[in-house]
N, C-alpha and C positions, 0 to 999 in steps of 0.2 A: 433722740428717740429711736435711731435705728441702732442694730447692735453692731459693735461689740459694745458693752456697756462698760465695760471693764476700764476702757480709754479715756484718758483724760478727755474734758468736754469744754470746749473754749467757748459755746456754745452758752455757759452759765459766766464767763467771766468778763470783768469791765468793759464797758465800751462797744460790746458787743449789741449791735442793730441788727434783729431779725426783721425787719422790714427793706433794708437798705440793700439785701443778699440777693443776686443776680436771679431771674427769673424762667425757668424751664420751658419750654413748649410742652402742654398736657395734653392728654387724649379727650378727643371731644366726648363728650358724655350728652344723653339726651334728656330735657325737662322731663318736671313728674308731672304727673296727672292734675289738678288742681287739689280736687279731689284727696288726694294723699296729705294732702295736708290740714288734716280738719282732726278734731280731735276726737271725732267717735271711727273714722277710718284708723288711726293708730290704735286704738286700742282693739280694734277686731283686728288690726294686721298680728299684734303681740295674742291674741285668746287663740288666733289658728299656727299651725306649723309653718313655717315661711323658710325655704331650701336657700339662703344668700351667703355670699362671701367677703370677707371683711377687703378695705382696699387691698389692693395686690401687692402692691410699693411696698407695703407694713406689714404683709403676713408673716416674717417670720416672727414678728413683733408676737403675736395673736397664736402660735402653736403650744396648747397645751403641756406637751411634753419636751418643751426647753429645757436642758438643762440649767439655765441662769434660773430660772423660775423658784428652782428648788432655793438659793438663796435672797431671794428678793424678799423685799417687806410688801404687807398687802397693805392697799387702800382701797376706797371706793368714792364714787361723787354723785350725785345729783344732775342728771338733765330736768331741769326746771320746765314744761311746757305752761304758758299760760295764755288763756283765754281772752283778749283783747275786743273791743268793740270792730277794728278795723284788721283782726283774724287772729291767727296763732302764734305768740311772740316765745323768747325760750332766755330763760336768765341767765346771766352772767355774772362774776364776780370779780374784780383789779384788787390783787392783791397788795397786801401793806406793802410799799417800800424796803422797808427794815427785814422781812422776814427772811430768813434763810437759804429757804427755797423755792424757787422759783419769782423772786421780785418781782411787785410792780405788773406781772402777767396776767392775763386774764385767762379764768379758769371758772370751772362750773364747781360749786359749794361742794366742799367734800374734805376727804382728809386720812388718815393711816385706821383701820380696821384693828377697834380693841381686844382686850380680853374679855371684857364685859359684852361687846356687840355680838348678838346673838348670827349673825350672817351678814354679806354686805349691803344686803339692804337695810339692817339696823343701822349699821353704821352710815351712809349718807345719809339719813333720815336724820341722825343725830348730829351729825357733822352742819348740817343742812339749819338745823335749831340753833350751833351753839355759833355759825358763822354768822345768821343773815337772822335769825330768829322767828323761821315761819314755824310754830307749832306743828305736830307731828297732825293733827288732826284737818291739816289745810293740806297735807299733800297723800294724793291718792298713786299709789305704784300700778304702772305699766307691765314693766317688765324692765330683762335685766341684760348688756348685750357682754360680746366677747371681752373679756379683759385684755389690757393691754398691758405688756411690759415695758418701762421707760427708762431711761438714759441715767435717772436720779436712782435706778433699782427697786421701783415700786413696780408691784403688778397690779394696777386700776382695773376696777370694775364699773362700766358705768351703770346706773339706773334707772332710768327713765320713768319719772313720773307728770302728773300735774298739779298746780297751786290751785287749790281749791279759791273761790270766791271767798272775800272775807278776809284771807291773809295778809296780814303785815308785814314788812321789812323792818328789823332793826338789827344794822350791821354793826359788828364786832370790831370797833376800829382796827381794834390790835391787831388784827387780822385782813380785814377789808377795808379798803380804800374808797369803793364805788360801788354801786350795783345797779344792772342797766338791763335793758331787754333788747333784742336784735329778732325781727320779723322771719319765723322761719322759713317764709317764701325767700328770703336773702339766703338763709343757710343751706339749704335745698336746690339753691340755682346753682348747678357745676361749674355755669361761668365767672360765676365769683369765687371762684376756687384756685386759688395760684398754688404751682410747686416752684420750691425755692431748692438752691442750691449751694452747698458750704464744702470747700474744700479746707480741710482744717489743717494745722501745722504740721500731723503727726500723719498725713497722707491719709487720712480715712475720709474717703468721700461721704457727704452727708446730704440730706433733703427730706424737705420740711414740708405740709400749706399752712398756705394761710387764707384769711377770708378777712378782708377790712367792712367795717360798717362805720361808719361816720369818722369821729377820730381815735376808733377802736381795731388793733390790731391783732385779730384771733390768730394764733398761728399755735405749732408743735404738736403736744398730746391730743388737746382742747381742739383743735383743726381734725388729726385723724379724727376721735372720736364724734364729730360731725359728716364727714365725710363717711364712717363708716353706717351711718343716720340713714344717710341718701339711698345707698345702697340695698340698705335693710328695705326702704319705702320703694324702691325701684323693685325690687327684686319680687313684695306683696303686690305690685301691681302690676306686676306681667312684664314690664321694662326692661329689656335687653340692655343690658351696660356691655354687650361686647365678649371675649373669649378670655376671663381670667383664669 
C-alpha cells in the first residue's frame, strides 16, 4: 500500500501472514467524543466544511498529483454505517478465496469504477448491489473521502454511506465469503489500531495497520481507510491528533 507500487509485492504472495508481521510502537492518539459517533453527528460533520488530514504514514498515498495516479485504474467502495439497537456498527466483506485479488481479505463492498458508472459514487452503489445485494434504495450517501492509491495500482475512493432500515444481505458467493458488522466504537478506538512492519526481500521497507475484531483481521488499504475515518471524526470535533 505504500509506494513505489511498481515493486514486486510479497505482500500478495503464498504463505504470506499479515497478522503474524512484527509490531511497531504508534503515536498515542486521543479517544473521540461519544458523541462523534452517532449517525446524525456524521452526517452534519460531512454537510459542513471539516479542515482534516489523511494519516500521515499514507500521505503520499493520498497526493492528488502523483504521477502513478495518472496510470492507475480507478475503483470505489462502500463504508457501509449501519444502525444497530446497541449503536453504530459499519460492514464488511471476506472475500472469495479463489479471487484474484486480494484473497480471502476483508474489505468494504466495492470494486473497479465502469464506463457506464456515472461518478464513484455510482459505482459503490452498484458494486454494493451486485456484491452483498443491498438495493440502491436502502443506502443513503454521506459523503465521499480522499482516494487512495494502492499497491495493486487502483486509485480507491471511499464513500460513506448508510443502510437504510429494511435492507437485506444477499451475498455473491463468487465474490463474498462472509459479511459481518464490527461496532464503530471498536474502529474509532486508536488503541486498537496496530502498525505493522514488513521488511521485504527486495529491501523496500513497508507498514501496514490493522485493527482485529473477533476472528477478523482488518488490515492494509481497508485499515488506512478507517484510520483515515478517525481522523476526519477527530478533526469535526475539535480533537487535536497532534502536529502532522
Amino acid at each position: 500500500m505504500t509506494l513505489p507500487i511498481s515493486s514486486p509485492d510479497p505482500v500478495r504472495s503464498a504463505g504470506f501472514d499479515p497478522a503474524a508481521q512484527p509490531i511497531l510502537p504508534g503515536i498515542a492518539l486521543p479517544p473521540l467524543p461519544p458523541d462523534c459517533l452517532r449517525l446524525d453527528y456524521i452526517r452534519q460533520a460531512f454537510a459542513r466544511s471539516v479542515d482534516w488530514h489523511v494519516e500521515p504514514l499514507f500521505a503520499q498515498a493520498f497526493l492528488p498529483d502523483n504521477p502513478a495516479l495518472l496510470q492507475a485504474r480507478r475503483a470505489a467502495v462502500l463504508m457501509p454505517l449501519v444502525q444497530r439497537a446497541t449503536g453504530l456498527n459499519v460492514l464488511f466483506t471476506r472475500r472469495a478465496a479463489h479471487l484474484h485479488d486480494h484473497a480471502g481479505q476483508i474489505s468494504f463492498p466495492g470494486g473497479r469504477i465502469e464506463s457506464t458508472d456515472a461518478d464513484a459514487v455510482a459505482a459503490a452503489i452498484r458494486e454494493t448491489r451486485e456484491e452483498i445485494g443491498v438495493d440502491r434504495q436502502f443506502v443513503q450517501i454521506m459523503g465521499v473521502q480522499p482516494a487512495l492509491l494502492t499497491t495493486t495500482h487502483f486509485v480507491m475512493t471511499p464513500v460513506v454511506g448508510e443502510l437504510l432500515p429494511g435492507f437485506q444481505v444477499r451475498a455473491d458467493r463468487s465474490e463474498v465469503a462472509e459479511v459481518f458488522e464490527v461496532p464503530l466504537s471498536v474502529l474509532m478506538d486508536p488503541t486498537q489500531h496496530r502498525l505493522h512492519q514488513l521488511q521485504t526481500a527486495w529491501g523496500h521497507g513497508r507498514c501496514y495497520f490493522s485493527v482485529r475484531w473477533q476472528s477478523h483481521f482488518i488490515w492494509g488499504a481497508t485499515a488506512v481507510l478507517i484510520r483515515n475515518f478517525y481522523y476526519f471524526l477527530a478533526a469535526s470535533a475539535g480533537v487535536s491528533t497532534g502536529d502532522q
